[in-house]
Backbone bond lengths (Angstrom), bond angles and torsions (degrees), N, CA, C in turn:
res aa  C-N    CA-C-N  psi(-1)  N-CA   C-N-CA  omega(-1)  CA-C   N-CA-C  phi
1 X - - - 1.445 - - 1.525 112.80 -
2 X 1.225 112.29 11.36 2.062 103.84 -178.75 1.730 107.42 -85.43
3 X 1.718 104.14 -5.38 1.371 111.25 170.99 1.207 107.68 -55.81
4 X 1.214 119.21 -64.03 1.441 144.23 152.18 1.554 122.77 -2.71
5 X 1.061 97.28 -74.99 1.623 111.37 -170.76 1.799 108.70 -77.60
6 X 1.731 98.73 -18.29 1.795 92.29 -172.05 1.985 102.18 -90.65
7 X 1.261 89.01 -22.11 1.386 94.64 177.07 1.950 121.30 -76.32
8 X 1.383 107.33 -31.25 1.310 113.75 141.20 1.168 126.31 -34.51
9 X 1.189 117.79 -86.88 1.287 125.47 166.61 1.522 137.49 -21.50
10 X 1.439 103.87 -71.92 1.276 118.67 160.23 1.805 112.60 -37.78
11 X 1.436 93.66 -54.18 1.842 96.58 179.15 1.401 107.67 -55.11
12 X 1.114 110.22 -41.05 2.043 109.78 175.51 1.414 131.63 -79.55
13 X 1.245 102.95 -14.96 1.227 122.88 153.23 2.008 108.95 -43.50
14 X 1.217 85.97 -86.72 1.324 121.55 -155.61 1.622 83.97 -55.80
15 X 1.300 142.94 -31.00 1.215 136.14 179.80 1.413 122.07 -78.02
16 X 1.727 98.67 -18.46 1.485 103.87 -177.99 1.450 124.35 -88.83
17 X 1.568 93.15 -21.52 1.507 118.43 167.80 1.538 115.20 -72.80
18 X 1.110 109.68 -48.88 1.540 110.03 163.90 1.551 118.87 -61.47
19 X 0.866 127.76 -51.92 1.471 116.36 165.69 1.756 114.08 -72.75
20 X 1.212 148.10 -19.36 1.100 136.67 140.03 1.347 114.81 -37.62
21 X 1.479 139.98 -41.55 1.547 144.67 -177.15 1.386 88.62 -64.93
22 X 1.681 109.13 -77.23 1.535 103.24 -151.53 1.543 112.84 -52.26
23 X 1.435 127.09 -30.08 1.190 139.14 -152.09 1.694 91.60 -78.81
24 X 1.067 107.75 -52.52 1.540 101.97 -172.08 1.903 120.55 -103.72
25 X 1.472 112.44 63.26 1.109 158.53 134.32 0.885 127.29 -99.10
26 X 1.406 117.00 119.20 1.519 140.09 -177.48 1.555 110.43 -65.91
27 X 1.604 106.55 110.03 1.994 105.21 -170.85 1.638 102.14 -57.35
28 X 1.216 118.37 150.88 1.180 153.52 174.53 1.334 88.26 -87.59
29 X 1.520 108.02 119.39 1.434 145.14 -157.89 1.656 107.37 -118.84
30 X 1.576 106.30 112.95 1.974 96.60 -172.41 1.292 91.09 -94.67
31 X 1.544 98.77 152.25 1.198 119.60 -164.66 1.642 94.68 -134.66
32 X 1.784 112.23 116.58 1.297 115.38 -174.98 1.201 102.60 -122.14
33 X 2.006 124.11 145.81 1.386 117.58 159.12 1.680 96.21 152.12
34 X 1.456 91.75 167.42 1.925 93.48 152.09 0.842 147.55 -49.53
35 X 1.461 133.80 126.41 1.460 127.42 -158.03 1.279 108.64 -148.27
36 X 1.493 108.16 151.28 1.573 119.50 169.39 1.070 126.94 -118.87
37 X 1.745 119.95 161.18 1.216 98.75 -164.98 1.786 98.36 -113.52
38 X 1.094 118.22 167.83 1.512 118.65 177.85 1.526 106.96 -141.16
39 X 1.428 121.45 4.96 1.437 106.29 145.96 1.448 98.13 -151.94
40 X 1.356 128.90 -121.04 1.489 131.11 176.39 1.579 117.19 -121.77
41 X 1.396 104.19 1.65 1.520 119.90 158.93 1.753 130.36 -152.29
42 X 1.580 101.58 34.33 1.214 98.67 -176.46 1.713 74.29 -137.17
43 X 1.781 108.88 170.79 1.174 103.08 -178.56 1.657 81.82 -165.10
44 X 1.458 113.40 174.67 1.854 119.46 164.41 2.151 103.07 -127.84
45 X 0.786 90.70 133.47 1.137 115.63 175.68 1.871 119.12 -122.42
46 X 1.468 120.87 108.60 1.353 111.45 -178.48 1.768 103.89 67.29
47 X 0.549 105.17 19.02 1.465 118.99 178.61 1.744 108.13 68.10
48 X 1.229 127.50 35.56 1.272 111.70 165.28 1.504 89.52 -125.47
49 X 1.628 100.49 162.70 1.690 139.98 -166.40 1.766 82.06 -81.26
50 X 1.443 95.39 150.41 2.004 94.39 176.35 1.661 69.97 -166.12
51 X 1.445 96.02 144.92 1.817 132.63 168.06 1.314 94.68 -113.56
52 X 1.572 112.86 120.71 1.101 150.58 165.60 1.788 120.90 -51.05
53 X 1.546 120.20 61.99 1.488 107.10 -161.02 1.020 131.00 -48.60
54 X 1.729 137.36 -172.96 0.797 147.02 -88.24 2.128 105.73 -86.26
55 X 1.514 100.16 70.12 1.314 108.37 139.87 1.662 119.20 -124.96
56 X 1.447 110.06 -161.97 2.132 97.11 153.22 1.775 95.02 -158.67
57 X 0.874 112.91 137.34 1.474 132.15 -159.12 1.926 97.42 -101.37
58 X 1.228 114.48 145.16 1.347 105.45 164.36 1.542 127.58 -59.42
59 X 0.761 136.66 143.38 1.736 155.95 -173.25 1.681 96.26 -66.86
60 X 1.300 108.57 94.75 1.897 124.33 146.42 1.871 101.28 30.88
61 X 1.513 100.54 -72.17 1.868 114.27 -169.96 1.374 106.13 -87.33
62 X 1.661 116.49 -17.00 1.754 109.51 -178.48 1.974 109.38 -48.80
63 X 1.090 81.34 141.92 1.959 88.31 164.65 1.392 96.30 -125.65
64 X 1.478 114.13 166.00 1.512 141.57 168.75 1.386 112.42 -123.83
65 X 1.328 107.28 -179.32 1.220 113.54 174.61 1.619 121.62 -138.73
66 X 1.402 116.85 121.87 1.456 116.38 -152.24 1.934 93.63 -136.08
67 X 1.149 88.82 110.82 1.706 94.96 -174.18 1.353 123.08 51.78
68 X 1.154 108.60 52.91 1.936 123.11 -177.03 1.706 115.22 59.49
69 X 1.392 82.43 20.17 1.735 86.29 178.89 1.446 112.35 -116.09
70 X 1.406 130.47 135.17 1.640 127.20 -178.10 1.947 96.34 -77.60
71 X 1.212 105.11 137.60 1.460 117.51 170.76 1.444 114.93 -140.79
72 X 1.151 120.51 150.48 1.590 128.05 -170.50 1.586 111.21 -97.47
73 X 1.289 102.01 86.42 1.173 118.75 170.53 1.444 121.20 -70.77
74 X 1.249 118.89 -21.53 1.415 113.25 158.13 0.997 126.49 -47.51
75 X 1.563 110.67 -60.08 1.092 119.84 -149.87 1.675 100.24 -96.80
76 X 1.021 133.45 -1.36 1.668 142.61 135.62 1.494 127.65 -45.40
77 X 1.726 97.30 -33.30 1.599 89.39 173.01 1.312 120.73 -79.16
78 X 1.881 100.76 -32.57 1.482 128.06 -173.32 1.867 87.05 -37.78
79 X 1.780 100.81 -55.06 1.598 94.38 -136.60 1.815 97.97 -73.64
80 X 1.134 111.98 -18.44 1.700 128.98 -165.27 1.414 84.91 -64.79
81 X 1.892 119.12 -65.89 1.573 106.25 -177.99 1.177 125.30 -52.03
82 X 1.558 122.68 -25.16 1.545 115.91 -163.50 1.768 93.86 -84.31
83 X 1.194 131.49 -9.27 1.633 138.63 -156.48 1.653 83.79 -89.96
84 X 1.266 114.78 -61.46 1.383 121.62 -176.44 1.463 113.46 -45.32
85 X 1.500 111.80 -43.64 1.749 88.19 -155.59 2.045 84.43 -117.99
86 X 1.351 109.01 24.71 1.460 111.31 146.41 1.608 109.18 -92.95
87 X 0.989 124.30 19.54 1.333 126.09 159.95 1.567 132.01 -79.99
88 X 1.542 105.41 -40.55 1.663 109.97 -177.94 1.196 88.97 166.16
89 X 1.358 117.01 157.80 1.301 129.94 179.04 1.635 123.58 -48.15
90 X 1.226 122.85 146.28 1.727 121.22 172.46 0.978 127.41 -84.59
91 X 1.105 110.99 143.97 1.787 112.51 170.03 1.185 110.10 -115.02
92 X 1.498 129.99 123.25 1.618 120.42 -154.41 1.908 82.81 -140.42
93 X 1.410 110.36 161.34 1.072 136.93 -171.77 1.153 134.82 -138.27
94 X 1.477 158.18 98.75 1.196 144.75 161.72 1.924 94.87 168.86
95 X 1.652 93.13 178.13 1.186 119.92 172.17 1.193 143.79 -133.58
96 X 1.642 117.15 -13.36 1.076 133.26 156.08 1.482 118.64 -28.94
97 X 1.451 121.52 155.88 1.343 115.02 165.86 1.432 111.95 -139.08
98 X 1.380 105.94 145.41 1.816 108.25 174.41 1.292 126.41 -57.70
99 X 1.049 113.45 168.26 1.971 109.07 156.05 1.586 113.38 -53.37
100 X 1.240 127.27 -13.31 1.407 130.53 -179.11 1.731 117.55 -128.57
101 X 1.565 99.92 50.38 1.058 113.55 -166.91 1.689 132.78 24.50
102 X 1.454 110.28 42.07 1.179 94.98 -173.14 1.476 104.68 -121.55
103 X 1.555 115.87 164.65 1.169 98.27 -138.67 1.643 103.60 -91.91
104 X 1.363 142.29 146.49 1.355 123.26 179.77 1.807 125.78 -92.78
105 X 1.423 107.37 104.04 1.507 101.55 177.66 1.791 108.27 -125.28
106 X 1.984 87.50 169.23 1.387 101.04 178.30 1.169 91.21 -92.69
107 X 1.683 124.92 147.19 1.278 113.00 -179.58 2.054 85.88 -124.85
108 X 1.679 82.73 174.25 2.079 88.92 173.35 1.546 83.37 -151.53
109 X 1.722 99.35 152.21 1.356 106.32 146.95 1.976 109.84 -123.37
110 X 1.311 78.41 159.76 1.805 74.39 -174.20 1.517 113.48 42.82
111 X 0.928 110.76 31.97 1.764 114.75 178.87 1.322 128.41 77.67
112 X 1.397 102.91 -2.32 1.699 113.14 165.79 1.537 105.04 -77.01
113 X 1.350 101.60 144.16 1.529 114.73 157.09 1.525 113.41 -79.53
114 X 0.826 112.97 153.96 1.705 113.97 -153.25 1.581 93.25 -104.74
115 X 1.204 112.57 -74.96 1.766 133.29 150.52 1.637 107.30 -4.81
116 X 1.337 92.52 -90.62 1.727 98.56 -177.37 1.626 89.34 -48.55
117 X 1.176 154.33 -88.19 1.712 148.11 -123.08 1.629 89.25 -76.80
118 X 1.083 130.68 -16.99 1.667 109.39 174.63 1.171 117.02 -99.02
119 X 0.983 117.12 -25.36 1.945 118.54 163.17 1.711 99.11 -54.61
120 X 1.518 109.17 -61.41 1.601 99.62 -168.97 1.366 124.02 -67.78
121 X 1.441 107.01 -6.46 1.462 116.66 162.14 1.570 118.89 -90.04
122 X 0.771 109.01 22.25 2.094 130.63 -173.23 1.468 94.92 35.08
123 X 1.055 123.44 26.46 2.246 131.43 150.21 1.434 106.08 -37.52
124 X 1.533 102.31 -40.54 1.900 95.44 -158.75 1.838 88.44 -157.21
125 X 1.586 98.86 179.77 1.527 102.07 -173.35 1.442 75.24 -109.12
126 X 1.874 88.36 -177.78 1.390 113.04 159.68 1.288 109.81 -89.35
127 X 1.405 103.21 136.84 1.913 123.34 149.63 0.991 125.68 -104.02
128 X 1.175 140.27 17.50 1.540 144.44 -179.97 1.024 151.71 158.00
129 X 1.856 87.66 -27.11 1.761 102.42 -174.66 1.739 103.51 -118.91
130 X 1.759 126.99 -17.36 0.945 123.79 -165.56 1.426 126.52 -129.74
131 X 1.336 101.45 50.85 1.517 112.37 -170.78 1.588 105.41 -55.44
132 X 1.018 124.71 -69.13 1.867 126.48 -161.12 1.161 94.73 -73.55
133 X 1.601 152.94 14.69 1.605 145.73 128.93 1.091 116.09 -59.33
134 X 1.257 92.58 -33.86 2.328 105.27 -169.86 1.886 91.56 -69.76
135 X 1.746 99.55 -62.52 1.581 92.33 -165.24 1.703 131.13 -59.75
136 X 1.653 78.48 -8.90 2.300 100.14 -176.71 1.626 74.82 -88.59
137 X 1.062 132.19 -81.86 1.825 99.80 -158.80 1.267 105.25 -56.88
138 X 0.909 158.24 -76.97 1.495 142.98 -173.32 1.135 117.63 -8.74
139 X 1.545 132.62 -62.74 1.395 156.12 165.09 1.293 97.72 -33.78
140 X 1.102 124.28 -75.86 1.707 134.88 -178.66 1.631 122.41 -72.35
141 X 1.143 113.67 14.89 1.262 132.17 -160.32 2.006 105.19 12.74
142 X 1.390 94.81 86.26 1.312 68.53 -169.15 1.620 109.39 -119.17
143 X 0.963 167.86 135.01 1.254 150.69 -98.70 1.521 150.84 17.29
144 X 1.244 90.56 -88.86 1.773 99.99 179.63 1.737 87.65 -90.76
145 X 1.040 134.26 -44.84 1.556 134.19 -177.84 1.397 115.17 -52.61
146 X 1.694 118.39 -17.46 1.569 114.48 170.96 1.150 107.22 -68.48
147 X 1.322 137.30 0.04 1.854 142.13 -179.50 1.120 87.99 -129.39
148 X 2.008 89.03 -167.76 0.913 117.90 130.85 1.623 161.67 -106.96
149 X 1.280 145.92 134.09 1.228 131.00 173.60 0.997 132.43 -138.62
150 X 1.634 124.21 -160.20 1.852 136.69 -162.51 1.276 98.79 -99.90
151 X 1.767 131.73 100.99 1.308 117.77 -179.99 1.627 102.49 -58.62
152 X 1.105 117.19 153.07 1.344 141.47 -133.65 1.634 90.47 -86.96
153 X 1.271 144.02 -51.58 1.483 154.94 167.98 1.562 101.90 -47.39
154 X 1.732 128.57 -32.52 1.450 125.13 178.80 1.329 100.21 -101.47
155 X 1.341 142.40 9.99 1.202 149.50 160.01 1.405 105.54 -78.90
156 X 1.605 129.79 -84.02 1.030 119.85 150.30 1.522 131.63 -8.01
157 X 0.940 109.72 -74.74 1.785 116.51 -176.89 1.741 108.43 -46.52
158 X 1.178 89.46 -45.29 1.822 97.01 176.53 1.474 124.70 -67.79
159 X 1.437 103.88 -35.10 1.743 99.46 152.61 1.309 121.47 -89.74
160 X 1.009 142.58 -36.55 1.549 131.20 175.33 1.316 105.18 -59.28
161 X 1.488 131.46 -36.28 1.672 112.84 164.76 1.284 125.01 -82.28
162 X 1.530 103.31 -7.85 2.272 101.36 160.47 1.751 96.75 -67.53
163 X 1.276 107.11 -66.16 1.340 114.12 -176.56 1.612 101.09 138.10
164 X 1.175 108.84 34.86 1.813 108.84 -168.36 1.643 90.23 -118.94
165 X 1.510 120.14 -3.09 1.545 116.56 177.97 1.236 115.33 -104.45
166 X 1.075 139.81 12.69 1.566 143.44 -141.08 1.221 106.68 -111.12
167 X 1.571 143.20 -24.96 1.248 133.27 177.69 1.794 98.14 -107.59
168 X 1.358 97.66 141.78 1.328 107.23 174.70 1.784 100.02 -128.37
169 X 1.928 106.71 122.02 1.089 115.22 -178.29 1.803 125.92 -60.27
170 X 1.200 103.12 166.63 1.505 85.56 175.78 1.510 128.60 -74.50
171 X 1.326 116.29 139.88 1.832 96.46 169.58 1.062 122.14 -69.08
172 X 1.802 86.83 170.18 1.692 99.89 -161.18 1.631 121.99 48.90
173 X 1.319 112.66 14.38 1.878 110.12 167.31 1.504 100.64 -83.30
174 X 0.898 118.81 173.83 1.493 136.75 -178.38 1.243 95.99 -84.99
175 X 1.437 136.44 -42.39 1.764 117.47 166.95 1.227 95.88 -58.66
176 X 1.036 146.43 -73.53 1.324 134.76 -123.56 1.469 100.76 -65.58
177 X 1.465 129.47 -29.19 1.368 142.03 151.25 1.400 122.03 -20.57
178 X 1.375 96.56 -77.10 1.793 126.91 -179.43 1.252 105.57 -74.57
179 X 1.295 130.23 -19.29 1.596 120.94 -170.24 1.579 95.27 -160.38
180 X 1.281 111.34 75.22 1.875 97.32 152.33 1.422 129.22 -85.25
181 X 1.596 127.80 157.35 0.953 118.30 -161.89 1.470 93.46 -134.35
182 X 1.641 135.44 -167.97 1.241 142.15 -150.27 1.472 107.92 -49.93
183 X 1.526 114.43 150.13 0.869 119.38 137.19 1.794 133.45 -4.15
């Protein structure tokens, strides 16, 4: 019978460890109300700054290029997010936090995922959660995919090593509105 008793064990083990994980994760906190957006994946809600997970939207000043013509794809996503959450209030989710303390959620209105519908509208790429939205706009060239452009993470990278990316304004200022900067 020590078959018995080690296999017990082991089973309680493994249960105590599993609830040690879940237990020490920070709950994912819903976050309900009106919201704005200040680029095409960051938004304030209740007055705190929240990053929009796992897509990344072009940067406020990014341009593209759509039939040999420069167009402001930033500021297209800006307006796509503000269309979205002029719809009805958000319901946003999570707890994670960025390098810039902000907090990371999936948000929905009216039960859309906001995230997933702007990737499949080629608004923004995927970061993590929405690969086969990214490859259906691609397919359909349908936004940023009717050109070409700087996925939005090598946009970034390319100014913070000129040195034109390096200050990030405060939230909720009125620049940070008119002019956001990295990630």
């Amino acid at each position: 019978m020590p078959r018995r008793g080690f296999v017990s064990s082991a089973a309680f083990l493994v249960f105590a460890v599993l609830l040690a994980v879940f237990f020490s994760r920070a709950p994912e906190e819903a976050i309900t109300g009106a919201a704005h957006a200040i680029d095409g994946d960051s938004i304030v809600v209740g007055g705190e700054e929240m990053r929009i997970k796992g897509m990344d939207a072009p940067e406020y000043r990014q341009t593209c290029q759509e039939a040999g013509q420069e167009v402001p794809c930033g500021k297209r996503a800006a307006a796509a997010m503000k269309r979205w959450l002029e719809r009805g209030p958000v319901f946003c989710y999570g707890a994670e936090r960025d390098r810039y303390n902000r907090r990371l959620v999936l948000c929905r209105v009216k039960g859309v995922d906001i995230g997933r519908d702007m990737v499949l509208q080629g608004l923004a790429v995927d970061y993590g959660l929405y690969p086969e939205e990214e490859k259906e706009a691609a397919r359909a060239y349908r936004g940023l995919w009717a050109g070409t452009f700087e996925r939005p993470e090598d946009y970034r990278r390319r100014l913070r090593e000129s040195g034109e990316g390096n200050r990030r304004p405060l939230s909720n200022s009125g620049e940070a509105a008119r002019n956001p900067s990295t990630k």
